[in-house]
N, C-alpha and C positions, 0 to 999 in steps of 0.2 A: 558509538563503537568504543570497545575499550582499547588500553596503549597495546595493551599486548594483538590487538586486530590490525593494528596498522599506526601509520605516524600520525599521532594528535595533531587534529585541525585546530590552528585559534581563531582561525576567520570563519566567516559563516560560507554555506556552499555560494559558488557564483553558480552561472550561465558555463562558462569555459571550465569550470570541473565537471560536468556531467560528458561523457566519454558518448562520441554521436558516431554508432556502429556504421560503418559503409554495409550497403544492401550485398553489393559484389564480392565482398570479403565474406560476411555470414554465411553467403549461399556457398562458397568454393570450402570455407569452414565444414560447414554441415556436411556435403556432399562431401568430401574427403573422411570426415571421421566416420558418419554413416557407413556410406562404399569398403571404406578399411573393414571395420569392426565385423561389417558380414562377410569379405574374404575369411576374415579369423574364424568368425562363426561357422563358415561352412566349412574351414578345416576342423576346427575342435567338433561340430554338429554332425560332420559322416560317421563318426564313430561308433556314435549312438544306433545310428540306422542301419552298420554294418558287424553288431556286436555279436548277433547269431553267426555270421560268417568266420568271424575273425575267433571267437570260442572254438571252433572246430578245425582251424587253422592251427592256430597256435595251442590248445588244449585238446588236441583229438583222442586222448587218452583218458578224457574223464568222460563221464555221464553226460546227458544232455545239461541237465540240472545246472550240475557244477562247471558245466561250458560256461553257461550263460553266465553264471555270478561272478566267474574267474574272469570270464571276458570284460564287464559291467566292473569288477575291481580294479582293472587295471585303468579304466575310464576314472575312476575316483581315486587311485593312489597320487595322481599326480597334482590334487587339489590340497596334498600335504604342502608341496613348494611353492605355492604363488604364492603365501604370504613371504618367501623370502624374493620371491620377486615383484610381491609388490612393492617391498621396502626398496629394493635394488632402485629400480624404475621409481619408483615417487620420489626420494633422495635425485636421481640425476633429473627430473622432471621440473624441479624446484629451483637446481643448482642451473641446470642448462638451458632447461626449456623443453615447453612440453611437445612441440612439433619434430625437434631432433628424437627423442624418445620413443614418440608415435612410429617414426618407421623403421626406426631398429627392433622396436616388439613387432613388428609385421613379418620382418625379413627374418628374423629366429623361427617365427612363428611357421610360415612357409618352408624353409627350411627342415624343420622337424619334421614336419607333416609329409613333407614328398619324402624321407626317407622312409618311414612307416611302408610304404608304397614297395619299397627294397627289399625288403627283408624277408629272407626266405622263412619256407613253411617248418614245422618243430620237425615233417619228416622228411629235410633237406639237411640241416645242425643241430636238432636237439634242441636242446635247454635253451641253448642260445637264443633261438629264436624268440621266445618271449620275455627274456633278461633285454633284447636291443629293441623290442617292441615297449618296456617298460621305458628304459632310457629318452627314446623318444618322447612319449609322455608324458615323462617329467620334464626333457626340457621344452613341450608343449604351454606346460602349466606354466614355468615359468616365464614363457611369454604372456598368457594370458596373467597373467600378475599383474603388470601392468598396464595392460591393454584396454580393457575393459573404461576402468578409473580413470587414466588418462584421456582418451576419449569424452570423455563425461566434463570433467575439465577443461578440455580443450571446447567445446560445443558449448559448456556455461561463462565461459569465461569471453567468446564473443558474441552472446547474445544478448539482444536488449531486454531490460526487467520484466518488462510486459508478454513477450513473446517466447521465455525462458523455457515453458513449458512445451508449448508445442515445437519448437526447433529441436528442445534435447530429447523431444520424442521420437525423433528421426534416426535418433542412437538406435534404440533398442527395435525398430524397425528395421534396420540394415541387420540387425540380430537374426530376429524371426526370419528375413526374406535367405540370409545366409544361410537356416535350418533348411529352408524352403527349396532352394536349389540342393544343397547337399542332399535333401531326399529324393527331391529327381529325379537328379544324378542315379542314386541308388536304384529306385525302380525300372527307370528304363535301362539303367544296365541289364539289372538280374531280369528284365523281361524278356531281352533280347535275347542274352547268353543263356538262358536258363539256367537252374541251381546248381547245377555240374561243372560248366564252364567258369559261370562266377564263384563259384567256392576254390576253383583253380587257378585262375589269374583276373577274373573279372573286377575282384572286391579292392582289387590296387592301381585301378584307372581315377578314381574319384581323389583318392593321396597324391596322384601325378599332377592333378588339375593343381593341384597348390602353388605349382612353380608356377604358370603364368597370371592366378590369381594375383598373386603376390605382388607379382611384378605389376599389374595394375594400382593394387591398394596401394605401393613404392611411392609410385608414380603423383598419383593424388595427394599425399600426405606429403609429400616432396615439393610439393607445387603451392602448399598452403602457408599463411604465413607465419608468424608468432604470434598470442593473442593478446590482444591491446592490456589486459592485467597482469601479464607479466612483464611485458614491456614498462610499463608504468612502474611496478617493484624493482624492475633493475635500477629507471633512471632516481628513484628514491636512494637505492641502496649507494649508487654511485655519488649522490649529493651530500648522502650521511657518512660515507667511509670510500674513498676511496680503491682500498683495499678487498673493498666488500665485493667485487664486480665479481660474476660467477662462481661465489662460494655457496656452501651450502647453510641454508636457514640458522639460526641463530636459536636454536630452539631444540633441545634432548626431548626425547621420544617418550622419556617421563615427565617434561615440563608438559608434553600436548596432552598426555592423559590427565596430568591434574589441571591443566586449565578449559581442555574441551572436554571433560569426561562426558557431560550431560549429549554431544553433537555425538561424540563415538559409540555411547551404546543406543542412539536414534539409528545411526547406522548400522550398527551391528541386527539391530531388528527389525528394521526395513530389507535388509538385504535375504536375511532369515527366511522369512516370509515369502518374498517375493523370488529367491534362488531355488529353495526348495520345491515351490509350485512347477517354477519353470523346467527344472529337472525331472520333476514328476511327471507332466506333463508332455514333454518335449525328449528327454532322451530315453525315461522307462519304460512309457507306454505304448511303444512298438513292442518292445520285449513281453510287454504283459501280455495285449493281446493278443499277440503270436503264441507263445511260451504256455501262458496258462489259460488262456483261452479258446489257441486250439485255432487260430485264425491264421493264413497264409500269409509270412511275413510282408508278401508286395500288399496284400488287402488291408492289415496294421497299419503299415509305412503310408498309403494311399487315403486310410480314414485321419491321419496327422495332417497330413499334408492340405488336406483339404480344410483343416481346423485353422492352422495355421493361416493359410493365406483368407480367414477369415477376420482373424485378429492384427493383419496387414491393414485394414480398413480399419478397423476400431482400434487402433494403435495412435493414431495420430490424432483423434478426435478428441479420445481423452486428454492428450498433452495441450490443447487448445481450450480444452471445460477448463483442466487445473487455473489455469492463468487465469478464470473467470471466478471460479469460485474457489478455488487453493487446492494445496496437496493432498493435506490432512484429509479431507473429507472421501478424495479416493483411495486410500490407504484403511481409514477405518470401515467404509463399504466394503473392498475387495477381504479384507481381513474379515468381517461379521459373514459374508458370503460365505467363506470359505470352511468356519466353524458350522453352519447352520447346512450350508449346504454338497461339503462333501460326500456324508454317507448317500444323500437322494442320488449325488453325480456315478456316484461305484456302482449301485442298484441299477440304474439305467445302462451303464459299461456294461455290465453281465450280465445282462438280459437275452442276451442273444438274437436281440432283432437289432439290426444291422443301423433305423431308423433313431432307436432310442440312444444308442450307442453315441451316433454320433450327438443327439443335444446332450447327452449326460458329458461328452468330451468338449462340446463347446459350450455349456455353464461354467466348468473349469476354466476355456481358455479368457472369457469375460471376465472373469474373477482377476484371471493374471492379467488381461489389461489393464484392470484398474491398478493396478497394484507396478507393474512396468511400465506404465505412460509416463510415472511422475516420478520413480525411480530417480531416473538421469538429470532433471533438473532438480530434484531437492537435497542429493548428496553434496555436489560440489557446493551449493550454499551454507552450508555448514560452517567452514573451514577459513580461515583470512587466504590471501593471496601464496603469502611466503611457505606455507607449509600445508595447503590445498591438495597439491597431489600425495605427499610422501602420508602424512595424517589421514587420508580416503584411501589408498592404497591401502596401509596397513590393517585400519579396520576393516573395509571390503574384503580382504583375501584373510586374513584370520575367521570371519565369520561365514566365506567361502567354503573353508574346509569340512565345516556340518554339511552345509547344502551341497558338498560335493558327493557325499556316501549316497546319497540322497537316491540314487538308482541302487547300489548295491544293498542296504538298509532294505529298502522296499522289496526287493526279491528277496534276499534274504528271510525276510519275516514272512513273508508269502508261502515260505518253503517249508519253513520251519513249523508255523500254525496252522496251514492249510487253509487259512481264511484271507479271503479275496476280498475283504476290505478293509483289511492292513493300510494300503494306502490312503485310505479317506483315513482313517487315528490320525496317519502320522499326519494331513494336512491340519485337521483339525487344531493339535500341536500346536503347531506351530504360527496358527491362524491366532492363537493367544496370545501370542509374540509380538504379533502385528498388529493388534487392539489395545496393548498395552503401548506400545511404540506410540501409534496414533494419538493415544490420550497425553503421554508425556510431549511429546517433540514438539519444539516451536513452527509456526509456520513462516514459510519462505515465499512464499507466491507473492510474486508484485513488488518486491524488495531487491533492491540492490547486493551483491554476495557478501559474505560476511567483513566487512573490513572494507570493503570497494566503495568507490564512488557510484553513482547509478547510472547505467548505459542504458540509450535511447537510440532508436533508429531511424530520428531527424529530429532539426533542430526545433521545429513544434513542440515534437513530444517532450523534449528537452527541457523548453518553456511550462510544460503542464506541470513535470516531476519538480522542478525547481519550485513551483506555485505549492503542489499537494507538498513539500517538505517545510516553506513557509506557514501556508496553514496549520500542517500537522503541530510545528512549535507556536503556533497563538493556541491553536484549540489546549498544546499542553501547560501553556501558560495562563492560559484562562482556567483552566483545571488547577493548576496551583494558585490559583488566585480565591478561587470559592474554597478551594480548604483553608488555604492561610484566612478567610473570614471565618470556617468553621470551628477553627481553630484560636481563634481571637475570641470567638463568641461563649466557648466552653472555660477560657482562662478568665473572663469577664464573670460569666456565671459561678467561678469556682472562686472568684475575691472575693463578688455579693456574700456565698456561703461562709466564707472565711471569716468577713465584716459581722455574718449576724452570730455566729460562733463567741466571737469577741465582745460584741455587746450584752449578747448573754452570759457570759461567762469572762470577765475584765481581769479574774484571779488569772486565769491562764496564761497572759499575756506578760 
């Protein structure tokens, strides 16, 4: 590790610096961050599934067309501000602690979301109404700023090395399950009520559920504890400074770019890849196949829904392969997929048989599993302990804001070309992004975070990591051992030529 990762070791690791996770701690860990993160997600995820309704609420004055995209902009306006909240939140994530953090993005989060719920129709105030519909929105995003990353953080930071992957695959599973109930939610509303009632008050019951979501997700993330590596950074910072006890990292936001630059744009192109699919997939393509397809929005929302809770199953499996065979390998898979097999996945979408549809919509959702199983565990190992959250925050939510247009973009070009496979381009895109990511970025699987000592989940495994870090310094000292002979051997053979130089030629000397 270098200084700037952490405080130089002079002694070699023991037994007693490998960090031995408690079983009861990771599980209340995960299930708190999970559980939160899908609250969030089924407030930020109705959106998506209620954007035909809410076009017509709030834009009933334009076109269908320009419903949709007006409605679908305002879903993506507010992915301009989480990069200033993720700076916000990763700064006090750093400075306080990431569990205080976590439930103040909840409670904003909740917040915002059940007012959306209020606010009357444009033919109740006009204008207003989608000026406080925006409002909301953005201060949506700005909880999702840090919500997301902090989570991810919080879920790597107690898990042990070995099991990294599949525990922080349980992030982005509370994700999907949170889509998965907000579209529910949405269908059996508008089944019940029909289109009439729910385009009248129905579409603001699923924004009310957020108040006592919330208060769940509160609850859990309240209940959980601090995670043993930041713990650990305080009582460092405490031992080196005094004064240093809850300040913030020691470290300008152009010192991280020029010392991580190579970890932030692995980031930045992981997240590319992998945001954009899931937008595409997840919050446009209700739109699409309603919209331009011509499909009953319950029949759309009903063919996701069912994709979705397919990738609930292959969600978790994949975070269990990673740890066997690493990250990389599902990043550059779901990235080649994605290039080679978008155009096949659209052809099948608009086929019109109801059968192809759905494998052309779930080759896409396999692609994004591969690509979100490992997500959540190989951002936070990037980064040292001290500037972990504030440094993943700000690149997640800067490269957030492409993959936020990401539904407006795709309708838009839809509109404008008339061609219905606009969205496999754009994956394809972007799927270069991810191939090129994959071949750059170092791998994390089976490694301790960046700067961290290695956490184990009993003192066995303790005993093996301590063994494989001994070995790995003989194997690397035995490796400098046959070069330094290699290297002896070439300086030997370059005096012999020297010596016969000299013999032949005694003028020279």
């Amino acid at each position: 590790m270098s200084a700037g990762d952490s405080t130089i070791r002079n002694e070699p690791l023991q037994i007693d610096d490998i960090t031995v996770i408690d079983k009861g701690k990771v599980k209340k860990a995960v299930t708190a961050a999970a559980l939160g993160n899908a609250m969030e997600w089924f407030d930020f995820g109705v959106y998506g599934f209620v954007a035909f309704a809410l076009g017509k609420v709030f834009f009933p004055e334009a076109s269908p067309s320009v419903q949709t995209i007006a409605a679908l902009a305002t879903f993506s306006v507010p992915f301009l501000v989480r990069p200033l909240g993720g700076v916000f939140f990763g700064v006090m994530g750093d400075r306080f602690g990431r569990q205080k953090v976590l439930s103040a993005t909840i409670i904003l989060m909740a917040v915002s979301t059940f007012c959306i719920g209020l606010i009357p129709s444009y033919d109740s105030i006009g204008l207003l109404a989608p000026i406080l519909l925006l409002l909301c929105k953005l201060a949506q995003g700005f909880s999702v700023g840090g919500e997301y990353t902090g989570a991810a953080v919080f879920v790597a930071e107690f898990a042990p090395d070995r099991k990294r992957g599949f525990l922080s695959s349980w992030l982005d599973f509370g994700s999907i399950a949170g889509f998965v109930l907000g579209a529910g939610v949405v269908v059996v509303l508008s089944s019940i009520l029909g289109e009439a009632r729910f385009l009248e008050w129905g579409w603001r019951v699923p924004f009310f559920l957020a108040a006592p979501l919330g208060l769940i997700g509160l609850y859990l993330r309240h209940a959980a504890e601090e995670t043993p590596a930041f713990t650990e950074q305080l009582e460092r910072m405490e031992k080196e400074d005094q004064d240093a006890v809850g300040s913030a990292p020691r470290i300008s936001f152009k010192e991280i770019v020029g010392r991580y630059w190579r970890s932030l744009l692995a980031c930045v192109g992981i997240v590319l890849v992998t945001n954009v699919t899931y937008y595409m997939l997840l919050t446009y393509m209700p739109t699409y196949l309603s919209h331009n397809l011509h499909y009953s929005e319950d029949h759309g929302v009903l063919i996701i829904i069912v994709v979705m809770i397919g990738m609930l199953f292959v969600q978790p499996v994949v975070g269990w392969a990673s740890d066997r065979v690493g990250r990389r390998p599902f990043i550059a898979v779901g990235s080649l997929g994605l290039l080679v097999g978008a155009v096949p996945a659209f052809h099948l979408i608009t086929s019109g048989n109801i059968g192809l549809i759905f494998v052309g919509l779930l080759l896409l959702a396999v692609l994004l599993n591969c690509l979100i199983g490992v997500m959540a565990s190989t951002l936070p190992a990037m980064f040292p302990t001290r500037v972990r959250y504030s440094a993943l925050a700000a690149a997640f939510n800067i490269s957030v804001i492409i993959c936020g247009v990401t539904p407006t973009a795709a309708a838009w070009l839809v509109e404008v070309t008339g061609d219905l496979m606009m969205p496999a381009y754009y994956l394809m895109a972007v799927a270069l992004v991810g191939l090129l990511t994959a071949w750059l970025m170092r791998e994390t699987a089976n490694r301790p975070l960046r700067g961290d000592t290695p956490n184990a989940s009993s003192r066995r495994e303790a005993r093996e990591l301590l063994q494989q870090a001994y070995d790995h310094i003989e194997a690397s000292v035995g490796d400098l051992d046959v070069q330094i002979e290699g290297l002896q051997a070439k300086i030997d053979d370059l005096q012999q030529r020297k010596q016969v130089l000299v013999d032949r030629h005694p003028d020279l000397v």
